[in-house]
Every structure is written in structure tokens, then in C-alpha cells.
N, C-alpha and C positions, 0 to 999 in steps of 0.2 A: 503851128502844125505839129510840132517834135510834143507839144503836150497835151493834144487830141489823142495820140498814136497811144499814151500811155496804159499797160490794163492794170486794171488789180490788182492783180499775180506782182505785175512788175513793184508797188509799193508796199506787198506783201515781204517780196522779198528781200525789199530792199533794209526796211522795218527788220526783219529778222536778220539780213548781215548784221546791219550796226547795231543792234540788241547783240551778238552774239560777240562780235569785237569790243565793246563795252564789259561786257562779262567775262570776258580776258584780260580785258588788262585791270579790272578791277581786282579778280583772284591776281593778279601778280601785284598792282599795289600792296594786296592783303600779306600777300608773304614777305614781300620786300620789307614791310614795314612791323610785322613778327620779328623778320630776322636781326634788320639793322635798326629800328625803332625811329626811322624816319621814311618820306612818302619820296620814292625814285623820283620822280614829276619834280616835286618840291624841290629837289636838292640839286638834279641837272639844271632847275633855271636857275637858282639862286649863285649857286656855284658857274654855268658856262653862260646863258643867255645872260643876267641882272648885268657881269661886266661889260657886255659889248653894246648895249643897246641902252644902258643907263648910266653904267659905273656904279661903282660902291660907295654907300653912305657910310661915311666915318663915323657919324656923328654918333655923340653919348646916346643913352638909351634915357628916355622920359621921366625927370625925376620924380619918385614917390614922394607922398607925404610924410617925412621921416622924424626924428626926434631922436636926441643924443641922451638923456634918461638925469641931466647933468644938472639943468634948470632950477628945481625947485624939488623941496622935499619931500612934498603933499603932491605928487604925480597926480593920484587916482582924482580929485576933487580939481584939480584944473585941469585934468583932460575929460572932464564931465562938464564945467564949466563954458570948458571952448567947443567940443563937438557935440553937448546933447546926448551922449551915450556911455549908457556905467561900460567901463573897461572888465569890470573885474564878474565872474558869473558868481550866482550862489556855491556850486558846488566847487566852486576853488574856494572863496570865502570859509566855506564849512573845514573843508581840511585845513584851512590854515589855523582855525578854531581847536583842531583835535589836536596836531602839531603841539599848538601852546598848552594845554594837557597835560602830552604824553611829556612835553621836555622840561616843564617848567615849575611840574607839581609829582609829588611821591605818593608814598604810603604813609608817610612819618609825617605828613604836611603839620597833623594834628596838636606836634609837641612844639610845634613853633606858634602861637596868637597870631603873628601877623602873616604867614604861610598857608593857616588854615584861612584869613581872610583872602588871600590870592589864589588858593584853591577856588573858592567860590567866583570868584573873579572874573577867572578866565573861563568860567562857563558860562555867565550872564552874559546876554544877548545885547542887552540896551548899551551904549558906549559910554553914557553918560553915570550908568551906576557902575562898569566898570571902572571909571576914572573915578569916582566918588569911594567906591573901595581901596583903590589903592593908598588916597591919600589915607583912609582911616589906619592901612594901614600902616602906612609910614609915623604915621601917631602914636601906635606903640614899640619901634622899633625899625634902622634900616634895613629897609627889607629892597632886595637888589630886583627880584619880581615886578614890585611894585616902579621902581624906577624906570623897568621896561617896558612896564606900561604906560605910562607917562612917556615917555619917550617917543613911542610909536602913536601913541592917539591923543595925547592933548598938546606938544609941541609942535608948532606951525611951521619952527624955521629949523635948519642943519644946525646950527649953533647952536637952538637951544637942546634939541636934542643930542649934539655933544655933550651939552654941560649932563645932564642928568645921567648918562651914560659914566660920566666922570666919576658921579655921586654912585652911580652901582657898581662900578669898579672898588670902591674901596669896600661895601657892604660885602657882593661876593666874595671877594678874596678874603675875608673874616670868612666866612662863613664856609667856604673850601678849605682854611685848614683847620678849622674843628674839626668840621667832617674827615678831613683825611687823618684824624687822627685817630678815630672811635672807630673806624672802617670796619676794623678785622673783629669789633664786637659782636655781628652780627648782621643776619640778612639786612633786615632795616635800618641798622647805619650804613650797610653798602649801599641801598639805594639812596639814602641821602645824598650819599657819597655824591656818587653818580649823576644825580639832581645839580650840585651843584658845581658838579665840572662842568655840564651845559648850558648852565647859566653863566659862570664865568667865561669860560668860553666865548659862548656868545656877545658875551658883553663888549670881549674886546673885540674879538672881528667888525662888530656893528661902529664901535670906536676908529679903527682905520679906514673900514668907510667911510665913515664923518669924514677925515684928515682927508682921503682924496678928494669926496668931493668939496671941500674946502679949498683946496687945491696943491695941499701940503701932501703930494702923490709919494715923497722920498719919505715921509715921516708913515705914510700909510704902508708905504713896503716893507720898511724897519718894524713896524708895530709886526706885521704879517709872517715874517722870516724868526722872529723872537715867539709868536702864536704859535708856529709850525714845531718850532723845537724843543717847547715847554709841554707842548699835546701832539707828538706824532701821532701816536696811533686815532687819533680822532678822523680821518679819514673822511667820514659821514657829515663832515662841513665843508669840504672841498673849497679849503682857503687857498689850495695854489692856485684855483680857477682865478681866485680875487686876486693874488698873485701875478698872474700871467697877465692879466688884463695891464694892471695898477703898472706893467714895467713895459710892457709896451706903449700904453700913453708916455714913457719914459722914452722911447724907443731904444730902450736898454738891451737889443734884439740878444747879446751877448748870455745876458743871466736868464732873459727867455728860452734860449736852448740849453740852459743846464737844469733847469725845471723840466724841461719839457725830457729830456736825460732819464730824470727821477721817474716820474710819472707816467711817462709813454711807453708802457710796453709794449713788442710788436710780437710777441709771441702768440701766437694762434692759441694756444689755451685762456689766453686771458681777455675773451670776448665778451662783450656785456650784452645781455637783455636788457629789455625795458623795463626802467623806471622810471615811478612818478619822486621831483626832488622840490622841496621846501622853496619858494621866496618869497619875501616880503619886502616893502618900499624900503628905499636906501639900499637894494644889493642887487649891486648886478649881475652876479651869477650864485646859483641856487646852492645853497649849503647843505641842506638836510638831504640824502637820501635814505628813503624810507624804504626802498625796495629788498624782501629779503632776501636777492641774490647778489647779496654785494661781494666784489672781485678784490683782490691785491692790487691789480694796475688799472683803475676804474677809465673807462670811456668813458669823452663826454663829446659832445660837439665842438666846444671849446678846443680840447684837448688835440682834437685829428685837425680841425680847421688851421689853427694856427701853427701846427708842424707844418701843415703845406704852404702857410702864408709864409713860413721863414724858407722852404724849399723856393717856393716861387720868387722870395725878393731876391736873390743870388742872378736868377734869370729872369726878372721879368722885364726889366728894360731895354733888355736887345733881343726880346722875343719877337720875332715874325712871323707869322702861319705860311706865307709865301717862301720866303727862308728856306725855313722849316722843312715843307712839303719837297723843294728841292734837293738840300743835302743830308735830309734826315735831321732826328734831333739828336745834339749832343749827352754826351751823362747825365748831367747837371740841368740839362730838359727834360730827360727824363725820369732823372728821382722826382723831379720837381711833380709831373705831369703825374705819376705814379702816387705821391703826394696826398694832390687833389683827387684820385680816384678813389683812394682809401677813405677819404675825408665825405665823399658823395655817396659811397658805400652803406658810412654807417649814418649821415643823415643826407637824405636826397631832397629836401626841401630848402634847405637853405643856399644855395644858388641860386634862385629866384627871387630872394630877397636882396641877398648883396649884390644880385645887378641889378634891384629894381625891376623887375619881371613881375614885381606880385609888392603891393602896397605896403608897409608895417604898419603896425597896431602897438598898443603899448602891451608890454606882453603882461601875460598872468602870474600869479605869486606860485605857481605849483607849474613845473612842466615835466613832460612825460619824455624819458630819452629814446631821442630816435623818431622822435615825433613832430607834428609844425611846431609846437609848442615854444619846444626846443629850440627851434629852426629860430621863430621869430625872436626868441628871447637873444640868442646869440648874435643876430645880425643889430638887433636893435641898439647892441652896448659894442659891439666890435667893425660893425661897416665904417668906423671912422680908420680902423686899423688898415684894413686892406686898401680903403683910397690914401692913405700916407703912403704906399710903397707904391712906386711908378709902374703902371703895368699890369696887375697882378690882378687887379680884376678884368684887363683883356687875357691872360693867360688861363685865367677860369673861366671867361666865356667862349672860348676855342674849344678847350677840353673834357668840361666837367660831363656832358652828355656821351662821351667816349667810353662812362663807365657801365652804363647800360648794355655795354654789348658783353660786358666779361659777366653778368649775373643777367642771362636772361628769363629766369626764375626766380627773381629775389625772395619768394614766399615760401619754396621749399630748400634752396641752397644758395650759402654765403658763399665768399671768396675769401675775404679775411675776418669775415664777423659772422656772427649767426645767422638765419636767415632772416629776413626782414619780420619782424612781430606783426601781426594781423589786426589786435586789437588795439591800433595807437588810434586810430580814425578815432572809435568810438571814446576811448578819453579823451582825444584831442576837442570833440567836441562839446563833450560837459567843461572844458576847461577853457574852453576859449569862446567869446560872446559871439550871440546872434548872429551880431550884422558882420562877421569875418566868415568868408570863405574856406574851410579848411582845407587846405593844400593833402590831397590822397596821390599816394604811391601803394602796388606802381600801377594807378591808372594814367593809361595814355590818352592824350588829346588826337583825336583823327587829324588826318591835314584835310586843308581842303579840297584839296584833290581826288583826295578818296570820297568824300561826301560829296562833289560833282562827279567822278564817275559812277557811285552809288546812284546818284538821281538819274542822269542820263541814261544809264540801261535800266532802271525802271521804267521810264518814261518811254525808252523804246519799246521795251517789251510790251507794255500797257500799249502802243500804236499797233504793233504790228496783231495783237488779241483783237482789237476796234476792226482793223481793217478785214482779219478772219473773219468775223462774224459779218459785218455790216461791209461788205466792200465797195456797194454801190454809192452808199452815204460819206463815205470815207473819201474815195476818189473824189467827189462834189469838191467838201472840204479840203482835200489835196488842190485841188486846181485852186478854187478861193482862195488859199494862201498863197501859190506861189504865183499867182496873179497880183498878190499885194502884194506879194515881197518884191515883184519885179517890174511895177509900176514905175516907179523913180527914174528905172532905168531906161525903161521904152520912154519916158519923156524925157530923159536928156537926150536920145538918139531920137527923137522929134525934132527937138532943139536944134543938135547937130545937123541934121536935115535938110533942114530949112536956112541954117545958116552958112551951109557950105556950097559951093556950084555942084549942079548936079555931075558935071563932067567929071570934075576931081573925087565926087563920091562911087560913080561909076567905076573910078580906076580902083578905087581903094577896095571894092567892092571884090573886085576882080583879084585882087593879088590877094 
């Protein structure tokens, strides 16, 4: 009877309440989730309904498919092997190509026979007349070039590629003090010059990578600390990156904060832009930057990550969020938590990885600061660092989304760093293959909360327009439905019915 009585009007209006309460609390998801960067719905369950009605899952988060970069020398050719898919794109490929150019070849190439044949060298395409030149030209003379090519594309193993490295050690270092002796002759023995401090250079940093990953970590530090203070000013190979890494597998956490001392400025003029920096297999963090805004106290991800990973291991094994919430956090939670925000600031993708939120990949030879790049490269050679320290990845999953509220404009204003660079996306993706997703800041992910109150007051709206126009047809369909919906229910009160005395159904009827 109650749904004979009903008119039009009444599903008219009813259609347009709930369209209209839909479209409020939808604009307040909308702001709520502007202001604090997460969905009120979402966080009142997660946070007061998920404990009462289910309790809290502890458990770890799904582990990705990861890779410690330790393995084997020839990365790129057994991660092609095992998954089917080149790691590396052409246009990383290409700059690495220009790189060996700009660092490994002059002006003067010409007054050396076997330089002028490593000039040509490093521009041939085929790998194979590469490596065919080099030995020619190590037929007329040690040529330390040629050793590095040989090194990087015809040795299979880290050993053999130590030994050769051993052999361009001694040709470079000939061949650096001539040159530093002719220097002041003239522009073109300066550039020599200059050629061949980055070649020797190079030589030996790629020599104490050998030694780490050999596993000779203390002789790779030693090598790296004697590199540092024979070539300060070289900056542009960021061996304390290799450094910092190479003494934490040590967990030397001690000389990591006296690195980190040197190299971490925290003074707001010394914020870095983005740049694109140099790598090649065998290194775990990127030596070249090319970017021509380079700073005195250079940012890196490395750099900010692992300041808050030594903040965080002081506190992270008696960290509690419940604790916490209760008596407030202590100093020492706080620099820590302040840390990590700094760290999130200047790259916002790499929390995703070192919790496994977001798959790795083997990263590419070229990454862009501040960018996934970046992100994946860092987490790829250092997520073994943060699971060594107890805690420390629950103390970043607590807080690191905390820093979103302090830049909620990251594109036109920093907090301690620049504003966030706009064109990392688009290198990110010439630099990184096909099939990876590129992690974009700061695009947000809706909840889903807002995407079902979005559909439901569409949906409402869309009934109560139907029922405007057509009300006759609509009521039809109105009743049709809730004649199905409420099917089930008049045959369980059939059921009951018939299975109860009528007397006692009379009574219940009545009260």
C-alpha cells in the first residue's frame, strides 16, 4: 500500500535531496583533500573504524621485485636475458655516448697516434669496431682510453675488468704528468691537461668499485678518501656519493656523519636545480654532473636520504605512532621526522620505492636530480641500507607524506629547496624504458572515496533529470525495483508465516 501511495514529485525529490547531499560532501572531500592531501572518509576509517571492527595489519608491505646491483658486472645483458626487456633507452645510451667524447677526447687528440685512434673510437657506433680500435690502439702505444674501453665492453667479469683498469692506471698517470707539466704552454696543453685528469680520475674511482664490489669494501674506501684528496676540487664525479654508500655497507655510520658534515650544507642558498648526472655499469651512484648549475654544497638524494637515515636510526627502534600521538615527539623524533621531510622535499618519489609501494627497475646510466630517476637509482643501491637499521623504514612510512602539507605548492614555492622543477617528467621519460611507469609529482592519486562520491551524485543527478522529464516511466521502473529489491524479504516473512502460530504472530503483530 505505502508504495501505491507514492507520486513523482515524492522520487523527484527525493533524487534531488540525495544528488544534493552527494554534492556536499563531495565539495568537502574536494577541499579536504587540497588542504591535507588525503580523503576525510579514508582516514576516519582507516584510522577509528579499521581498529574496532578488524584490527591493524602489521604485516610488511608486498615485496617488489628488487635487485641489490651486486651480482654480476654485465647488469644490462642479464637483466635482458632474464626479463625480455632492454633496461636501458636509446636516449640515455646516446648521452652516455657524448659523455665519452666530451671527457675522454680533446683538441690535441691528433698529436697522440693512438688518441687520435680513440677519438674515432668513441664515436663509432658498432661495439665491435670499437673494441677492434682500441686494441689497434694499444699497438702503438698504452693508451689508458683504450684500456677503458676494453674494460667497459669486452670484459665479462669484475676481475677482468679490474685487471685492465690496473693496466690504465699506470698509462694515465704517465700520461697526467707530462701533461701537468706542459700545462702553462698553452690553451691546448691545458686542455690536455684537463683530458687527462679525467681520465685518470676515472680510472681510479672505477678501480674502487672493482674493490667493493669484490668485496674488498675497506680497500674501496681507502682507494676513495686518497681520490678525494689528490682531486678535491673535482666535485663533478661525486665520489663521496661512492663514499657514503661504500662505509655504510661498512656501517661505519661514524665517518658517514663526518662526510655527510662536509657535504651537506643546510643553508638555503645552496639549493640545487635539476640535473641530468653521468652512470655507467659498475657505479652505483652517478659521477658526472653535466648540469651547468652546479653548486659548492651539491644535493643529491643520496646526500638528504641518508642524513635522515642516520637521524632516524638514533630513534627508530623505540618509535611508536601510538606513543608518539600520545606524549608528543621527543627532539630527537623530531630532528629525525624533520630529516625525512627535508629528504621528501627534494625528492618525493623515492618513498615509494624504499617501501615497495612502486616495483624497481634497474635504473639507467644518466638520471635527472629530483627526478624518479633519481629516486629509482638511489633506492635500487641503498634499500638494503635502510632495512639494516631497525625501524627506520616504519618511521618513514608514518611520516614522510607529512611533508606535503608544509609545500602545498611545490611548483611555485620550496621550503628548503627550490620549487619543485616541472620538466623532470618529461626527461624522466626519454630516460627511463617503456614498460616503467613514471612516478609524477605532485600529481595526486584520488581516494576512492572521492571517485564513489563523484559517481553517486552523478548518478543521482542523472535519476532525478530521468524522472523530470519522464515521471510516469520512472515511477514504473521505481516500483519494478523495489519490488525486486524486496522480494527476498516478503518471502522470508512468507516463510515466517507459515512457520510460526498464528496466535503468537497476531501478538507480535500487535506490539
Amino acid at each position: 500500500m505505502f508504495l501505491n501511495t507514492l507520486t513523482p514529485k515524492f522520487y523527484v525529490a527525493l533524487t534531488g535531496t540525495s544528488s544534493l547531499i552527494s554534492g556536499l560532501i563531495l565539495i568537502f572531500e574536494w577541499w579536504y583533500f587540497r588542504k591535507y592531501g588525503t580523503s576525510f572518509i579514508e582516514q576516519v576509517s582507516v584510522s577509528h573504524l579499521r581498529p574496532l571492527l578488524g584490527g591493524v595489519d602489521n604485516s610488511s608491505p608486498t615485496n617488489s621485485n628488487t635487485s641489490n646491483g651486486d651480482a654480476d658486472s654485465n647488469r644490462q645483458s642479464v637483466y635482458t636475458w632474464v626479463t625480455g626487456r632492454e633496461p636501458l633507452t636509446y636516449y640515455d645510451m646516446n648521452l652516455s655516448a657524448q659523455d665519452h667524447q666530451t671527457f675522454f677526447t680533446c683538441d690535441s687528440d691528433h698529436l697522440r697516434p693512438a688518441d687520435a685512434i680513440m677519438q674515432k673510437a668513441w664515436r663509432e657506433r658498432n661495439p665491435q669496431a670499437r673494441i677492434s680500435a682500441a686494441h689497434e690502439a694499444l699497438e702503438l702505444e698504452d693508451c689508458a682510453t683504450a684500456y677503458i674501453l676494453l674494460a667497459e665492453e669486452e670484459a665479462t667479469t669484475i676481475v677482468e675488468a679490474e685487471k685492465l683498469f690496473k693496466q690504465a692506471v699506470k698509462a694515465g698517470e704517465g700520461c697526467y704528468r707530462r701533461s701537468q707539466q706542459l700545462q702553462h704552454h698553452g690553451a691546448q696543453y691545458e686542455a690536455q691537461h684537463r683530458r687527462d685528469t679525467n681520465v685518470l680520475v676515472y680510472i681510479k674511482r672505477r678501480l674502487a668499485m672493482c674493490s667493493r664490489k669484490l668485496g674488498r669494501t675497506r680497500e674501496a674506501v681507502k682507494m676513495m678518501r686518497d681520490l678525494m684528496k689528490e682531486f678535491p676540487l673535482l666535485s663533478m664525479f661525486n665520489i663521496h656519493e661512492n663514499l657514503l654508500e661504500s662505509l655504510l655497507e661498512l656501517q661505519n655510520y661514524a665517518d658517514v656523519q663526518a662526510v655527510l658534515a662536509k657535504y651537506d650544507g643546510k643553508t638555503h642558498t645552496a639549493r640545487a636545480p635539476a640535473g641530468i648526472s653521468l652512470w655507467s655499469p659498475l657505479k652505483p651512484t652517478p659521477p658526472l654532473v653535466v648540469s651547468p648549475s652546479n653548486i659548492s654544497l651539491p644535493k643529491s638524494a643520496t646526500i638528504c636520504y641518508t642524513a635522515a637515515l642516520l637521524k632516524a636510526r638514533a630513534v627508530s627502534d623505540k618509535f611508536s605512532p601510538e606513543a608518539a600521538s600520545r606524549r608528543g615527539l621527543s627532539t630527537a623524533e623530531m630532528n629525525a621526522v624533520e630529516a625525512i621531510h627535508r629528504a621528501v622535499e627534494f625528492n618525493p618519489h623515492v618513498p615509494k620505492y624504499l617501501l615497495e609501494m612502486k616495483s624497481l627497475i634497474l635504473p639507467p646510466e644518466h638520471i635527472l636530480k629530483r627526478g624518479d630517476s633519481e629516486a629509482i637509482a638511489y633506492a635500487f643501491f641503498h634499500l638494503q641500507h635502510w632495512k639494516r637499521v631497525e625501524g627506520a623504514l616504519n618511521l618513514l612510512h608514518c611520516t614522510w607524506e607529512g611533508t606535503f602539507r608544509m609545500i602545498p605548492y611545490p611548483l611555485e614555492k620550496g621550503h628548503l629547496f627550490y620549487p619543485y622543477p616541472i620538466c623532470t617528467e618529461t626527461a624522466d621519460r626519454e630516460l627511463l624504458p617503456m614498460f616503467h611507469e613514471v612516478s609524477v609529482y605532485p600529481k595526486k592519486e584520488l581516494p576512492f572515496f572521492i571517485l564513489f562520491t563523484a559517481g553517486l551524485c552523478s548518478f543521482t543527478a542523472m535519476l532525478a533529470l530521468l524522472t523530470h522529464q519522464f515521471p510516469e516511466l520512472m515511477g514504473v521502473f521505481a516500483k519494478a525495483f523495489l519490488s525486486t529489491l524486496f522480494a527476498p524479504l516478503n518471502f522470508i516473512m512468507e516463510k515466517v508465516e507459515s512457520i510460526l502460530p498464528s496466535s503468537l504472530w497476531h501478538q507480535l503483530t500487535r506490539i
